[in-house]
Structures are given as C-alpha cells and as structure tokens.
C-alpha positions, 0 to 999 in steps of 0.5 A: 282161297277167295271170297267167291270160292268161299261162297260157292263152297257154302252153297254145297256144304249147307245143302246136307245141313238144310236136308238133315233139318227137313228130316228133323220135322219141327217147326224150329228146324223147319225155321233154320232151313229156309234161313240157311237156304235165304243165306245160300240165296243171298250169297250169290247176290254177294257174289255177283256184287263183289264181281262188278266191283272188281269189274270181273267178266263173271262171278263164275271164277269157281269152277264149283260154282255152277255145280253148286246152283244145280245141287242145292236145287236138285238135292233138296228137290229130290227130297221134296218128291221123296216126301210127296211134296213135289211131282216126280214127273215134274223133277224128271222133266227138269233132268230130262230139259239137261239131259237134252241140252247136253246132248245137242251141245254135244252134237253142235260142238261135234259139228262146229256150230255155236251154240250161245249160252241163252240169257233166259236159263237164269230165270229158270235158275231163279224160279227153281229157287223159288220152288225150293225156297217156298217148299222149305216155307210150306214145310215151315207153315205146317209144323208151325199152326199160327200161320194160314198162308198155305194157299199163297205159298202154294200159288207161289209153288204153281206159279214158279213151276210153270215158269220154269217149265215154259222156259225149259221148253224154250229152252229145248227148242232153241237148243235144238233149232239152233242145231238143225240150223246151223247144219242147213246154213253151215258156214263155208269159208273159201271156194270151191275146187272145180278141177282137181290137180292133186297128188298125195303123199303118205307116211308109212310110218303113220299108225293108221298105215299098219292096219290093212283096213285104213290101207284099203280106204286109202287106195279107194281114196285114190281110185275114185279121185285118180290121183296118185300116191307116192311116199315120204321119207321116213326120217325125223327131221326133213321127212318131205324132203326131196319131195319137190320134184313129185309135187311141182305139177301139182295145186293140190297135195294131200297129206296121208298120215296123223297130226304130226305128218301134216304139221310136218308138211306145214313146215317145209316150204315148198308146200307153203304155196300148195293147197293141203288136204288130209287124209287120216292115218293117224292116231288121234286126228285133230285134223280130220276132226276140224277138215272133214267136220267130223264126218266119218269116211265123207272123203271116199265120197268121189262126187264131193268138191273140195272147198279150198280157204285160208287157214292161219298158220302159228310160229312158236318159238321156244329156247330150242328154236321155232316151229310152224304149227296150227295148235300147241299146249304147254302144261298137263297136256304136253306131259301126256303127249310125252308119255304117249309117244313112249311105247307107242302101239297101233292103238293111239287112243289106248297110249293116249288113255294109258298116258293120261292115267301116268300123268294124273300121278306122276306129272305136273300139273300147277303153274304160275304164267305170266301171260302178255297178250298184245303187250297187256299182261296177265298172270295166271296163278296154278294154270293147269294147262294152256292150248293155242289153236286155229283149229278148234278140236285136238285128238280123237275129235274133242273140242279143244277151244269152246266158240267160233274161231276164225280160221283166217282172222289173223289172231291166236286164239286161246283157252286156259284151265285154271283152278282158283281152288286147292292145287290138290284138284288140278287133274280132276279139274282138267278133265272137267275142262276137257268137258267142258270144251267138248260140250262147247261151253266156255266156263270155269276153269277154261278162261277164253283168251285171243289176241295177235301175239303172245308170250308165257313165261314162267320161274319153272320150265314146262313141257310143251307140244305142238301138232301132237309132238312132244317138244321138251320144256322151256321158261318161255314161248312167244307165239304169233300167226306168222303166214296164211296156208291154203287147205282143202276141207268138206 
C-alpha cells in the first residue's frame, strides 16, 4: 500500500479519534483535537506534493480519497449541530447542495451531456475546513480561559460560512445550467434523413420478442414508418446470413432485437455499406441507451427524422480469432456476462442482477495487465475490470465510459477500475465504479484511457465479452478502430 493510500486512511481513522476527544470536554482534549485535525489538513498537502513529484495526474489515486474529505467534515459538523454549536439549517443545505448535484449529474450522464468537474468546489472544500477547524479552535478557547479570541474565532466561522454558501449556490446554478443547456443545444452529429428507405429486421429469439407487449410496439413501429418486417435466421453463427436479397433495395435497415442482434449485423458484411437502426428487443440495451439518448418509446414517434452519422467500429482480436463490435470489457464484467447467459429468463435484468450477486463470490475479480497504448506501455496492477467503448453506456442505460466520446474520431476510448487498495475490496469497489460512471465523474478507481490502438496482456487468462456476449478467456487482445458504420440516431 502507498504513501497516498496510507494518508487517506488516516483522514477517516482519526475522525472517531477527534469526535471522542470533543466528547471528553477538557481543554487537553480539546487541544488534541484540533492537532490531529491540523495533521489530517496538512496531509493532504503532503499528498498533493508527493503527486507533483512524481508527476501523478491527480493525488486522487484512492478511491477513499475523496470519501475521506467529505467525512471528516460532515461527521464532525454533525456533531458540532448535535452540541448547538452549528446551525442545522446550514448543514442541511450543505447535504441538500450534494444531493442536487448528484441528481443533475445523474440526469446529464442519462442524457449524454458533460458536465465538468468546476475548479471552485475545492474552495468550498477549504473553507468547510475552516469551519470545522476554527470550530474545534473555539471548543478549545472555551474550556481554556486564558485566552479571549472568541470574537475572532467567530468572524472566521461566519466568514468561511458564507463562503461556502455563496459557492454552493454557484455551484447549484451552474450544475443546473449547464444541464438545461446542454438539452437546448444538444450536439448533433451527422445529417438528417429526408426520405426513408428502410427495411427491418427482427430476431425472434431476442427476449423482448416473447413479450407481447414489445411485439405490439414493434408493429406500431413499422405501421407509422410503413416499412416492412422480415426475420433472420435464428442460428448461432451467420444469423443474417441469406439476408442479402431482402436488404438490397434498402439504405436504411433497422435492427430489431438486443445488443447482440445489432453487433451481429456489425459483423456481416453486406450491411457495412447500409445505415443501421435499432429497435429494442433486447434485454439490457446498450444501444437504445446511446441511438435513442435514453428516450423512452421516442422511436414510435412517426414525424421524427432520423439523423444519419459515422460511428467507429472496433476489431478485437483474441486467441480465438477476431470480431467487430462497438464495446467489450475483460474482467469482472465479462465473467457476469457468462453467468447471465446461463439460464436465461425473459427478465434480463434480474439474470443480470442475479449474475452479479454469483460473481461477487465466486469470479475473479484482480488482475495484473500490461496495457501498450499507442506503443506506450502501462501496467496496471489489481485491475478489476477494463471497458472499450464508442458508445458511452453498457446495458440497462448505465453510463460505462464517464466524458465526451466522439463517435467518429478514430480512437478507442477506455475506462479501467483499478484499486490501489487490499484486493479484499475489489467488487465493492467495481460497483463504486459503476456509480461513478452513471454519475459521469471520472474519478478513482476508473482511470480515463484513449488511444488509437491497444493491447492487454496478462500471466493469467481473463474472460472477455464484447457487445454483450460472452467470448471465453484469452492472455492477450489487441484492440484497433478497423472501419466507419453509418447509423441512424434521434
């Protein structure tokens, strides 16, 4: 364990300590209190030295790290408002700020907007700090009466207050500016389609097709558009194949089915040159999630244009060959893919959920890669999972890959969890992960990676799955953006 993983633990260990010595109510304690609160403070100025020296992106390479800033000052807050000593309407409206930011971050990862982290949340950091610090200070003043600086202790109280308020409100606004803006001017990306030429094609075997509910919308679907449906093969291998005749006359075909049905299509080479569409009926999704933006039943509107663009499309190659697909992960994720795929109901998200709960126990869940990014090699020690990804989210609308990701940019982009801590944590911290990427924060224990070409290896094989489908395990992939795939989108 690290000098950094060491100091953040310390920040949460001496919390209790600093609470029980308020409690004691001497001017001793009292005195102990704000030291091991000034070593706390002055450890994460260590940090962030330590991170400039070894010219780290961040001193946030903990995933603890930033819980511990948030409870340090809550915690002692609280017990401040417990004592009188705070206004609880003041700490309520510090939990309310976070409340609100995460649900807005929650709604812009939903809808494809970014929202940047905003340089002024470290000043709201620091003069919380002060608060809690000048609090503990005051504490001390009282029980010791050789001092009378309780009038400037005070104004240092009010001051930092008011900081933090004003701040948190700027804080709210631009959180929510930026969200109701990034809805009006929504980027676009491609053209729209004036006159239709559309077939579509539908997977019976998909789960969504065996609910006569989903059946209804997809004839509604093909009613208001007036194109017509026509069905696939249902075999593993090859399921379009013999498709070429139906699609021929056609610009425009529609994939009717799950993730696995339209990386299918990806794969077969009379439909590279055609513009695909999506149509879910499927289990988790990923693509209705990135084509429709997360609008729900917006592709049985009849007077809606399609938007036609470029999408990059990956080529992972494995010891077992090479496939086409649009997003894959190796590790934790892949081994939940394969037991999902195991008894398979008609409800994907409780096989996924079910899966989930196998593989906190019995898969997995540490790896060692080396990772060569553009011929630049990185090593990533007790990696819990890898995702590569030109779409940004993965099943059940969860946002996979946190920032902008270009569809069409010619790079891979990349998102790896990896915890600096005891192995012992690893699946706790993947679903910290998973939050964090819903919430669009890129932030320990995801690392942001990005790059034209790439390859993993690794001494022990791990599983892997691309598009939603379990491929087995391999010591090696390479991964490259091999062509450009018209798609149609809202």
């Amino acid at each position: 364990m690290n000098i950094s993983n060491l100091i953040a633990l310390f920040r949460i260990v001496v919390v209790p300590l600093i609470v029980y010595l308020i409690y004691q109510e001497t001017a001793s304690t009292s005195l102990w209190a704000v030291i091991f609160l000034f070593i706390a403070i002055f450890s994460t100025i260590v940090d962030d030295i330590i991170a400039k020296i070894r010219k780290e992106e961040t001193r946030f390479n903990s995933f603890i790290d930033p819980f511990a800033d948030k409870f340090l000052i809550v915690v002692i807050l609280f017990v401040f408002v417990l004592q009188k000593e705070f206004s609880l309407f003041i700490f309520l409206f510090f939990i309310f700020r976070d409340l609100v930011v995460i649900l807005f971050r929650w709604l812009a990862s939903h809808d494809d907007i970014d929202i940047k982290e905003e340089v002024y949340w470290n000043i709201c950091v620091i003069s919380q700090i002060v608060i809690v610090l000048s609090l503990l200070v005051k504490e001390y003043l009282i029980y010791d009466l050789g001092f009378s600086l309780f009038g400037s202790v005070n104004a240092v109280i009010t001051i930092a207050t008011a900081v933090t308020i004003i701040f948190m409100i700027v804080s709210i606004v631009h959180h929510s500016f930026t969200y109701f803006h990034g809805i009006r001017i929504r980027k676009k990306f491609g053209k729209k389609i004036s006159k239709e030429e559309m077939i579509i094609l539908a997977n019976k075997k998909s789960r969504g097709y065996k609910d006569n509910y989903r059946r209804r919308l997809l004839k509604v679907f093909s009613k208001r558009r007036n194109v017509p449906i026509n069905f696939f093969h249902l075999r593993k291998t090859d399921m379009f194949s013999g498709i070429d005749e139906k699609v021929k006359n056609y610009k425009h075909v529609v994939i009717a089915g799950g993730d696995g049905s339209f990386e299918g299509a990806l794969n077969y080479k009379p439909l590279e040159k055609k513009s695909l569409g999506f149509f879910p009926l499927g289990a988790g999704n990923a693509f209705y999630s990135y084509f429709y933006i997360g609008k729900r039943f917006e592709y049985l509107r009849s007077r809606f244009n399609f938007l036609e663009m470029k999408l990059d499309i990956l080529e992972l190659e494995w010891d077992k060959g090479k496939v086409q697909t649009s997003f894959l992960s190796l590790g934790v994720d892949a081994e939940v893919m394969r037991l999902s795929s195991k008894n398979r109901t008609q409800h994907g998200l409780f096989d996924y959920v079910a899966a989930s709960w196998k593989a906190l126990f019995k898969a997995k869940g540490d790896y060692d890669l080396s990772c060569t990014i553009d011929g630049k090699e990185k090593t990533l020690e007790n990696c819990v999972n890898f995702t590569f990804a030109k779409i940004p989210y993965i099943g059940y609308g969860i946002r996979a890959l946190p920032g902008v990701i270009e569809p069409n940019d010619g790079k891979i982009y990349g998102s790896a969890c990896i915890n600096s801590h005891s192995h012992f944590f690893n699946k706790p911290v993947r679903l910290w992960g998973l939050i964090l990427g819903t919430l669009g924060l890129n932030r320990p224990p995801l690392f942001k990676f990005k790059g034209k070409k790439i390859k993993i290896r690794s001494e022990v094989p791990f599983p892997l799955q691309a598009g939603g489908e379990f491929l087995g395990y391999t010591h090696w992939v390479k991964i490259r953006v091999l062509r450009k795939q018209k798609v149609l989108v809202i």
